[in-house]
C-alpha positions, 0 to 999 in steps of 0.5 A, a space after each residue: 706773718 704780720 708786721 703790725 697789730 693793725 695788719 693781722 690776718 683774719 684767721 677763721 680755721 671753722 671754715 677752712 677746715 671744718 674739724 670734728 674736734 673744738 680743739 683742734 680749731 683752738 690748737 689752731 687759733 692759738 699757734 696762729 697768734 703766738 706766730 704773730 706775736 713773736 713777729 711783732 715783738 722781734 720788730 716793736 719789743 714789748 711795751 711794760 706798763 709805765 706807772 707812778 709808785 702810788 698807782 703801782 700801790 694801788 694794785 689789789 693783787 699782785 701776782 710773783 713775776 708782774 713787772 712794771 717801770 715805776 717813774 716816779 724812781 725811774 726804775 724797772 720793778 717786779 712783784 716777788 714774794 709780796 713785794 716789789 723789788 728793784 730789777 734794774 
């Protein structure tokens, strides 16, 4: 598994394995990368987008469940039924 963004394996399942089925290489690809982003994320965390509250207004579409650490309050916020709420 890959201890950094930088050290990720080259993954090229076509070649390797030459699979009748496009879906089997995209089941393939996938696991790979989920692998190593948990591995990633158990050693570096995750990283939430840090933004000021006139940025975070400036966003067009919210989606229920975005999150971003507003630092002009210095608190973590989530998007939820039209509005950002405190989750902190």
């Amino acid at each position: 598994m890959a201890n950094s963004i930088d050290q990720l394996t080259y993954y090229d399942p076509l070649l390797k394995s030459k699979p009748d089925k496009m879906g089997d290489v995209w089941i393939a690809a996938i696991s790979a990368f989920i692998e190593t982003l948990q591995g990633y994320l158990t050693e570096y965390g995750m990283l939430v987008p840090q933004i000021t509250t006139a940025q975070r207004d400036t966003i067009q579409s919210p989606v229920n469940g975005q999150i971003i650490y507003n630092t002009t309050t210095n608190k973590f916020q989530g998007f939820e039924n039209n509005s950002w709420q405190n989750l902190i």
